[in-house]
PAZAPA-4460 file (N, C-alpha, C; in steps of 0.05 Angstrom, whole numbers, plus 32768, in hexadecimal, padded with zeros to 4 digits):
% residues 208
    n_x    n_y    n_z   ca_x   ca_y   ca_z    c_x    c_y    c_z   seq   type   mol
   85BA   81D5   78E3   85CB   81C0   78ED   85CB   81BF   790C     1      X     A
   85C2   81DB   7917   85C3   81D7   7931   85A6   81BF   7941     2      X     A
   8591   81C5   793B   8579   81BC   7947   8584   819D   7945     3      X     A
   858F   818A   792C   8588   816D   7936   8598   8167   7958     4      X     A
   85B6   8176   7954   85BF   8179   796B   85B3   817A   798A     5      X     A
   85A8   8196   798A   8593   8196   7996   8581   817A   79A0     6      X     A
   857C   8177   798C   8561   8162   7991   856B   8145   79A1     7      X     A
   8580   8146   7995   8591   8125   79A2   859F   812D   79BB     8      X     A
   85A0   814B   79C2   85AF   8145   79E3   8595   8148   79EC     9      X     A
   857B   8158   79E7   8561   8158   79FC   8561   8137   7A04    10      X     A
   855F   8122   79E7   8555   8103   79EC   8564   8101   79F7    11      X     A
   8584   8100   79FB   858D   80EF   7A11   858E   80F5   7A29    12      X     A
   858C   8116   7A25   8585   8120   7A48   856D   810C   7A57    13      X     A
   8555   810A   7A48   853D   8100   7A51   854A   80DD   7A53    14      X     A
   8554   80D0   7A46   8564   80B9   7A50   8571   80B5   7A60    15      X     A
   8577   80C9   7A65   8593   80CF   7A8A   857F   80CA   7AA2    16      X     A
   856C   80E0   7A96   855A   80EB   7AB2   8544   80D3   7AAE    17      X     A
   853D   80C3   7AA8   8519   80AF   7AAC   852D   8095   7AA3    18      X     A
   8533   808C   7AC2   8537   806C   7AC3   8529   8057   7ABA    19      X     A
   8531   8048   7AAA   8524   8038   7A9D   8516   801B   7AB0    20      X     A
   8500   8011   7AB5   84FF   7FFF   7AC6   84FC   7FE7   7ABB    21      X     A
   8510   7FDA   7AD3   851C   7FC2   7AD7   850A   7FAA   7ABF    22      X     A
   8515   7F97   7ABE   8506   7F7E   7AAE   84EC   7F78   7AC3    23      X     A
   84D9   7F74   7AC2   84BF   7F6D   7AD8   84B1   7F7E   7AE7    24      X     A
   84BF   7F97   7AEC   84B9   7FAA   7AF8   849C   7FB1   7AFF    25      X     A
   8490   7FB5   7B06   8471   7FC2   7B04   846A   7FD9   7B12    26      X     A
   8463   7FEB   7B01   8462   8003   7B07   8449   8007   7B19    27      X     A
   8446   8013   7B28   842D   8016   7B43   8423   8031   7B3B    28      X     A
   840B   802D   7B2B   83FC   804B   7B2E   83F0   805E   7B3E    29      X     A
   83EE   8070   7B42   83EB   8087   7B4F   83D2   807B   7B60    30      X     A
   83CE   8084   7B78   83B0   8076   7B8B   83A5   8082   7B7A    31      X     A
   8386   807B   7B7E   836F   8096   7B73   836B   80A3   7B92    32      X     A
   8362   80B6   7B89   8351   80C9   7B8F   8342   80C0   7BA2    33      X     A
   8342   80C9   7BBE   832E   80C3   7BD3   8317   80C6   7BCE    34      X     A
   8303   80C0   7BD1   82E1   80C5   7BD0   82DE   80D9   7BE7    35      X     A
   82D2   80F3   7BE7   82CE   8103   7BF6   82B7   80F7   7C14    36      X     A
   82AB   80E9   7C07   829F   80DC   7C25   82B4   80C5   7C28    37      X     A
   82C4   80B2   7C21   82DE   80AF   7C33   82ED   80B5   7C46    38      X     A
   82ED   80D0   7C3F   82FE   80ED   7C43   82F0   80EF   7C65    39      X     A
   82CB   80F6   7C5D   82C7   80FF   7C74   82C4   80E6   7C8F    40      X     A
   82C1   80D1   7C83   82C0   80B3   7C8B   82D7   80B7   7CA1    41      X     A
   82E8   80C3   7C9A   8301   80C0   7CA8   8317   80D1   7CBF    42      X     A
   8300   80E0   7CC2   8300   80F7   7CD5   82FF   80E3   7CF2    43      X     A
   830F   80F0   7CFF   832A   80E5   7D16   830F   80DF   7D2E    44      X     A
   8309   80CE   7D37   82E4   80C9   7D55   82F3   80D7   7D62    45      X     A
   8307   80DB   7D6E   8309   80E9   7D81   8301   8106   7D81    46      X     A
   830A   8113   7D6C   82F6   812C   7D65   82E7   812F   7D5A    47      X     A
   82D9   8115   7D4E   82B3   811D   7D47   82B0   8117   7D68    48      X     A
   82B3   8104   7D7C   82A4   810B   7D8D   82AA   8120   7DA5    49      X     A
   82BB   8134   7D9A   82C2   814B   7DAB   82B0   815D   7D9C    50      X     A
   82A4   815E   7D87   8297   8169   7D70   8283   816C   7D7F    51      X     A
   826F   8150   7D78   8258   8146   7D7E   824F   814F   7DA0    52      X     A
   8266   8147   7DB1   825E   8156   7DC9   8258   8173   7DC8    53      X     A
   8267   8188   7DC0   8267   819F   7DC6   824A   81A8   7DBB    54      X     A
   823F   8196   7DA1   822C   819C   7D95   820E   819A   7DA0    55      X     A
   8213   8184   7DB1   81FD   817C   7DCF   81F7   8189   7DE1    56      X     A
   8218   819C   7DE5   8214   81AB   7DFC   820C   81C1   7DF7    57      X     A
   8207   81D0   7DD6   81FF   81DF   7DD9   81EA   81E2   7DBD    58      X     A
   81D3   81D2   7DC6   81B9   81D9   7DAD   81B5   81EE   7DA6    59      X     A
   81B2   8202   7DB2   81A8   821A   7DA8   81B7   8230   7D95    60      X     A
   81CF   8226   7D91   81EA   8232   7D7E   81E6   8225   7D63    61      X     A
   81CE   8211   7D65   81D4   8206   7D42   81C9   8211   7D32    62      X     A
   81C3   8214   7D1B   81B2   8227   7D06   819C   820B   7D06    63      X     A
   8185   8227   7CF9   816D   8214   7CF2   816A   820A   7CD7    64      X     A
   816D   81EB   7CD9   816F   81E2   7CC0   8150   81CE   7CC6    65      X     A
   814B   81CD   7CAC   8131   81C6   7CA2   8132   81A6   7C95    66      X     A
   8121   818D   7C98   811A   817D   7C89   8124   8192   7C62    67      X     A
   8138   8182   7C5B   8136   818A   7C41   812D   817B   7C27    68      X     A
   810E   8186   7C25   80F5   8179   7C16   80E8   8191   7C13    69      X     A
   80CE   818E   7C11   80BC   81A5   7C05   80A4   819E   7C1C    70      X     A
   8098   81B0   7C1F   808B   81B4   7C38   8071   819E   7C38    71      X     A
   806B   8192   7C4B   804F   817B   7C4B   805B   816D   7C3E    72      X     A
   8071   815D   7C3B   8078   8142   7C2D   8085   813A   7C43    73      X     A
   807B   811C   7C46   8085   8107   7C5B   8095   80F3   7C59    74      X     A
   80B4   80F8   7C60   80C5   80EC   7C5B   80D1   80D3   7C6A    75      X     A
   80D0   80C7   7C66   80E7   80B2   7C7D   8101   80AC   7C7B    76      X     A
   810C   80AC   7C91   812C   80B5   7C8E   813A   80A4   7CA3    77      X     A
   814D   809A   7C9F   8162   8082   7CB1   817A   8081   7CAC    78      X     A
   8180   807C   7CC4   819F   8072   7CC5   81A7   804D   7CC8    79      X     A
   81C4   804F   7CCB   81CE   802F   7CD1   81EA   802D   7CDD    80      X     A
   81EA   8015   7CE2   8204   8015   7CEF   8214   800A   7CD6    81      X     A
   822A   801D   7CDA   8249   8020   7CBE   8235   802F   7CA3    82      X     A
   822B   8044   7CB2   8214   8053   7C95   8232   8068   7C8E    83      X     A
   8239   8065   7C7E   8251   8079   7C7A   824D   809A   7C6E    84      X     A
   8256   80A8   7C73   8270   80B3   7C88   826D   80B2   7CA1    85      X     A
   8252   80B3   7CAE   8246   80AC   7CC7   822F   809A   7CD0    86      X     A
   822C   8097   7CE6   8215   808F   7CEB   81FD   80A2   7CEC    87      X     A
   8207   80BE   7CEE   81F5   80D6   7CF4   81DF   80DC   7CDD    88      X     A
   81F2   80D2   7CD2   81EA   80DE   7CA8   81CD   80D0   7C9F    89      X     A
   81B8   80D7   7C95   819E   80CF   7C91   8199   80C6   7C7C    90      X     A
   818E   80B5   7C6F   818B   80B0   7C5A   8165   80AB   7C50    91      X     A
   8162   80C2   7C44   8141   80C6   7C3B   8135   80B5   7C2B    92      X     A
   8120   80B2   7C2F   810E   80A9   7C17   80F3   80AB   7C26    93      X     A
   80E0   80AF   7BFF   80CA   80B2   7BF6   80BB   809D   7BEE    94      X     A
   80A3   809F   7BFD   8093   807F   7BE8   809E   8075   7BF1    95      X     A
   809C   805E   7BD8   80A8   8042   7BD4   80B1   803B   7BBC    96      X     A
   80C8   802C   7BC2   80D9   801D   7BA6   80EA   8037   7BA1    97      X     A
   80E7   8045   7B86   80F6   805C   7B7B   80E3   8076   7B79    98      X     A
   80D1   8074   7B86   80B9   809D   7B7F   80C8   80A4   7B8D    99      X     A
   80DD   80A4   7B9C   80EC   80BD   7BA4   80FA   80C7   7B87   100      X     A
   8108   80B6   7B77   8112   80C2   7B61   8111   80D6   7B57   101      X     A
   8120   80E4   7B50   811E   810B   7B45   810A   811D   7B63   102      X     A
   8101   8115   7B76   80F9   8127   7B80   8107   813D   7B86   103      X     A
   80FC   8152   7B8E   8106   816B   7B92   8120   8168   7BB1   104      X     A
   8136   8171   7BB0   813D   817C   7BC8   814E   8198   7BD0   105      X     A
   813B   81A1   7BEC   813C   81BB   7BF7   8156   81C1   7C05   106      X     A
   8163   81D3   7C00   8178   81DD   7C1B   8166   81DE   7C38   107      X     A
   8177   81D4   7C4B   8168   81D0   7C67   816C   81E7   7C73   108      X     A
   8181   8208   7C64   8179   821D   7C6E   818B   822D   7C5B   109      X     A
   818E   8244   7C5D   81A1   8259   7C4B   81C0   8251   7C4D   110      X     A
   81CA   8256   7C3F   81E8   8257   7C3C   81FA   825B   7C24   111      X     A
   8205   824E   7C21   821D   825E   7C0D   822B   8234   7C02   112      X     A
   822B   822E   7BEE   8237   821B   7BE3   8251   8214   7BE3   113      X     A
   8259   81FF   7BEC   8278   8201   7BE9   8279   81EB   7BDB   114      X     A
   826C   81D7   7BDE   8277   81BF   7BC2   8262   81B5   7BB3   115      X     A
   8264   81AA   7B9D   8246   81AA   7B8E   8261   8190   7B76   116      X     A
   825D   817B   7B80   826B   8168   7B70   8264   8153   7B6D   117      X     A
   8272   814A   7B5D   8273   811E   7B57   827E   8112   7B5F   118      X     A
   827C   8102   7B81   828C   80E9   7B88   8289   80D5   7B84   119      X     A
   829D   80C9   7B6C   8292   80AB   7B5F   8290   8098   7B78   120      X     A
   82A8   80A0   7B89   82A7   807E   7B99   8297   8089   7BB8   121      X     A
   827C   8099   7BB7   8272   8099   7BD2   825B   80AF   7BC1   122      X     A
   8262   80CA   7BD0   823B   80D7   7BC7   8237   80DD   7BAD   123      X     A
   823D   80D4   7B99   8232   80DA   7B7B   8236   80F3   7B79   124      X     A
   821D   80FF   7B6F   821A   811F   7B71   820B   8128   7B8A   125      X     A
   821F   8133   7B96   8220   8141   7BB1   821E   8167   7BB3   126      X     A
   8212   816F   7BC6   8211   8184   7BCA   821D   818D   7BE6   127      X     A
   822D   81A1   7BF5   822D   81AA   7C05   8233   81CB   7C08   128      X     A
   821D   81D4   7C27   821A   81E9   7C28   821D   81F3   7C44   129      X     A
   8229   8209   7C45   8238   8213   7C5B   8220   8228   7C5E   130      X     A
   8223   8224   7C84   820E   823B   7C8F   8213   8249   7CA3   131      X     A
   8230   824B   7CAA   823B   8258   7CBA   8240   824E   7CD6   132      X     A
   8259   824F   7CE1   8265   824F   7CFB   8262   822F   7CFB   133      X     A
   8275   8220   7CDF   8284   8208   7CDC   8266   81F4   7CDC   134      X     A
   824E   8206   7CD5   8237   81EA   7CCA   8235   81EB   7CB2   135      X     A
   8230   81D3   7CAC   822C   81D1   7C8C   8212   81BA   7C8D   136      X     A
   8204   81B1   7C6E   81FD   81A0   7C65   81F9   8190   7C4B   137      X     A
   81FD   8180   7C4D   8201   816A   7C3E   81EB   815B   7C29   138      X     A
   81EB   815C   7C15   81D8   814D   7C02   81E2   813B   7BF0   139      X     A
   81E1   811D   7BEF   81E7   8109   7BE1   81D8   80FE   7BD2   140      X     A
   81E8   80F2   7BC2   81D7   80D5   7BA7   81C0   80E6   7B9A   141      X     A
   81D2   8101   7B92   81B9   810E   7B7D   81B7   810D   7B65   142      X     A
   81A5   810A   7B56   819B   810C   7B45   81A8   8118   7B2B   143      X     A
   819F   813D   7B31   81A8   8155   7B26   81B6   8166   7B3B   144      X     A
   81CB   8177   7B37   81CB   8187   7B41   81BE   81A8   7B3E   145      X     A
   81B3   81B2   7B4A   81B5   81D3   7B42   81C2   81EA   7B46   146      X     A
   81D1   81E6   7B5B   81E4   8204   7B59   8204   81F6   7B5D   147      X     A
   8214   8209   7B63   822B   8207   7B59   8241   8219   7B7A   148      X     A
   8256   8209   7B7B   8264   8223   7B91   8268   8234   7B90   149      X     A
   8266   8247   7BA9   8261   8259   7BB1   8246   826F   7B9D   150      X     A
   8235   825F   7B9A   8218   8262   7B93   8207   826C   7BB9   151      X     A
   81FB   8277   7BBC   81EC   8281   7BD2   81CD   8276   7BCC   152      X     A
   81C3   8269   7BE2   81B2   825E   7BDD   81A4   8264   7BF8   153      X     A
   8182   8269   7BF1   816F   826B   7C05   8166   8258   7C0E   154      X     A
   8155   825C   7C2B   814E   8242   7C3A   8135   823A   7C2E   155      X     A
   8127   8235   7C14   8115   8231   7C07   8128   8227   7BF0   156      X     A
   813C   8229   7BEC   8141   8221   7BD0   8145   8202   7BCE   157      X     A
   813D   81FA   7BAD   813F   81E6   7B9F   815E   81DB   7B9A   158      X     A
   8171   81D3   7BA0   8190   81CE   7B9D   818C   81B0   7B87   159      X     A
   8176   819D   7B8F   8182   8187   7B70   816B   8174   7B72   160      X     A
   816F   8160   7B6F   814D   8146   7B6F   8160   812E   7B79   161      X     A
   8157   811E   7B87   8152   8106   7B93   8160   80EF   7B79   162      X     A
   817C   80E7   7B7A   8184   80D6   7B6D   818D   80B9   7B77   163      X     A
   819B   80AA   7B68   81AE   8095   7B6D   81D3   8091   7B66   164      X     A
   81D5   80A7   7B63   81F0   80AC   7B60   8206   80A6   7B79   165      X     A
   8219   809D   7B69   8234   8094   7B7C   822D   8075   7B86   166      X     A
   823B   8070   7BAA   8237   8057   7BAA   821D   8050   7BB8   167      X     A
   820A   804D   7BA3   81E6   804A   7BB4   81E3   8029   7BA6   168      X     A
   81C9   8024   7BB4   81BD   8007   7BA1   81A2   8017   7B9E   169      X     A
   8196   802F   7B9A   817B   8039   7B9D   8176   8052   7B9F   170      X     A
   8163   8060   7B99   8169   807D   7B99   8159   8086   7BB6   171      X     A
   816C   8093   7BC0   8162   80A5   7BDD   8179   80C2   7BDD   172      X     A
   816E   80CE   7BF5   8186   80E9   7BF4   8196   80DD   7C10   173      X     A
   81A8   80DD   7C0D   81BB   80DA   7C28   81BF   8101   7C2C   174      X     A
   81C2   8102   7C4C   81BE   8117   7C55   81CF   8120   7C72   175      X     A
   81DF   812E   7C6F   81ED   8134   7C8D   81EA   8157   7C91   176      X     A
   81EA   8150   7CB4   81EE   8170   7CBF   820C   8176   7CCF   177      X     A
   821B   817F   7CC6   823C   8184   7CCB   8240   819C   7CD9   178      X     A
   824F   818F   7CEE   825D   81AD   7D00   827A   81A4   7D00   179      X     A
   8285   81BA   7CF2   82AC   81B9   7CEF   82AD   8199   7CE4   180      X     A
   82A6   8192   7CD8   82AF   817D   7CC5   82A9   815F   7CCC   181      X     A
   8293   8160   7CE6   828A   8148   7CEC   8266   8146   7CF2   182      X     A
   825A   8131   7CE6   8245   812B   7CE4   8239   812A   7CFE   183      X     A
   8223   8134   7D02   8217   813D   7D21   81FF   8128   7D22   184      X     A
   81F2   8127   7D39   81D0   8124   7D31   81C5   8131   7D29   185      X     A
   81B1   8138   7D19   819F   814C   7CFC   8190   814F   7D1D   186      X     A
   8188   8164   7D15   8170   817B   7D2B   8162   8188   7D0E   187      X     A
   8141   8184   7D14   813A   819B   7CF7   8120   81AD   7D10   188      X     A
   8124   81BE   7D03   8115   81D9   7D0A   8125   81D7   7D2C   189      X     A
   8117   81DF   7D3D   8123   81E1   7D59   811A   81CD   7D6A   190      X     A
   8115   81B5   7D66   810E   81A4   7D79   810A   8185   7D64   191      X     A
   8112   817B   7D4B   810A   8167   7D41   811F   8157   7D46   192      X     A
   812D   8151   7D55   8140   813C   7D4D   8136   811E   7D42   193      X     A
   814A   811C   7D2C   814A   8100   7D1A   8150   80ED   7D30   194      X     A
   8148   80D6   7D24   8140   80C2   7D33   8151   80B1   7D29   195      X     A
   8169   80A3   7D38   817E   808C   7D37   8178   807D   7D3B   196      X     A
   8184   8060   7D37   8179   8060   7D19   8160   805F   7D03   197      X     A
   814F   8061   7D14   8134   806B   7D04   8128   8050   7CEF   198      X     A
   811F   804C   7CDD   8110   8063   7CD0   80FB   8076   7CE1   199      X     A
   80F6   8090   7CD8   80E3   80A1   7CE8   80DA   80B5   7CCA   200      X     A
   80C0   80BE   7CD5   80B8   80D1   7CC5   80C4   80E7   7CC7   201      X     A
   80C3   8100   7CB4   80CA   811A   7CAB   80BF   812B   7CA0   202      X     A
   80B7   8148   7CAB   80A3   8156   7C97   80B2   8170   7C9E   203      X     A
   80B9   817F   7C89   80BE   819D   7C90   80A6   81B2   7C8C   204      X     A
   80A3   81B8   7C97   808C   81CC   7C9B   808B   81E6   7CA4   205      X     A
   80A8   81EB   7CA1   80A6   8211   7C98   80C0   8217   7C88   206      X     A
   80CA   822F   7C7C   80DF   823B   7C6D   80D0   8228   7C4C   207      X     A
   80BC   8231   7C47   80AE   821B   7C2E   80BD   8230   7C19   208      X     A
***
């Protein structure tokens, strides 16, 4: 005899506490979820370009990152104006039309994984990899992925293939080089700087 008791003060407790809404009312659902290139889209100019300076003033502090491809393949790579999260950020391709599709892509040097995910509303399946003293890099609109966070990965390794995932019209790799959380100009080996807005060729030709 005790439980129905029970049961009818829980329901009316929950009747006390959850207001019933009004006649017309419309309930407003929860935002979604930022898109992580949103996220980085939205990093404050005043300190990417306090970033970007310090990073000019001092070339020889950056790590050596590599064209990430497979050695003797010739890539072409560009930017645009409102290319999002930056203008810095590269976007690859092979051939013509879709033979970039599933190609191979390389880490541009050693490091350690910190995100390896799916951003529906910006890089599809994305990779990023940390290489110490706040650089990282960036791999978009892949394919497959192959490793996973905090996975350690060599400056030769294979991380996923050349997709169309997230928000693309075409398959290419979108590509950034990050210091403390803002997109730089790409430098590969010690003297290549990418070419704004480009298109320009690309060949990595050592760490195979």
């Amino acid at each position: 005899m005790i439980r129905p008791v029970l049961g009818a003060a829980v329901a009316l407790a929950a009747l006390t506490l959850t207001p019933a809404l009004s006649a017309g009312a419309v309930q407003v659902p929860a935002p979604a979820t930022q898109s992580y290139m949103a996220q980085r889209a939205a990093v404050p100019e005043a300190k990417a370009a306090a970033v970007r300076a310090a990073v000019a003033n001092a070339p020889l502090a950056r790590p050596t990152l590599r064209v990430p491809f497979r050695c003797n393949e010739t890539w072409s790579g560009a930017s645009r104006s409102g290319h999002s999260p930056s203008y810095y950020a590269i976007d690859f391709n092979w051939g013509s039309g879709r033979d970039d599709l599933g190609k191979p892509v390389k880490t541009s040097a050693s490091g350690t994984v910190v995100r390896s995910a799916y951003d529906a509303g910006g890089y599809g399946n994305y990779i990023e990899i940390a290489h110490g003293d706040g650089w990282h890099t960036l791999y978009a609109h892949l394919q497959s992925r192959g490793v996973a966070v905090n996975d350690h990965v060599t400056d030769s390794q294979q991380i996923g293939r050349v997709g169309e995932s997230g928000n693309v019209t075409g398959p290419h790799l979108h590509y950034e080089q990050i210091k403390d959380g803002v997109v730089v100009a790409a430098l590969f080996g010690v003297s290549g700087w990418a070419v704004y807005p480009g298109p320009s060729s690309y060949v990595r030709g050592a760490d195979c």
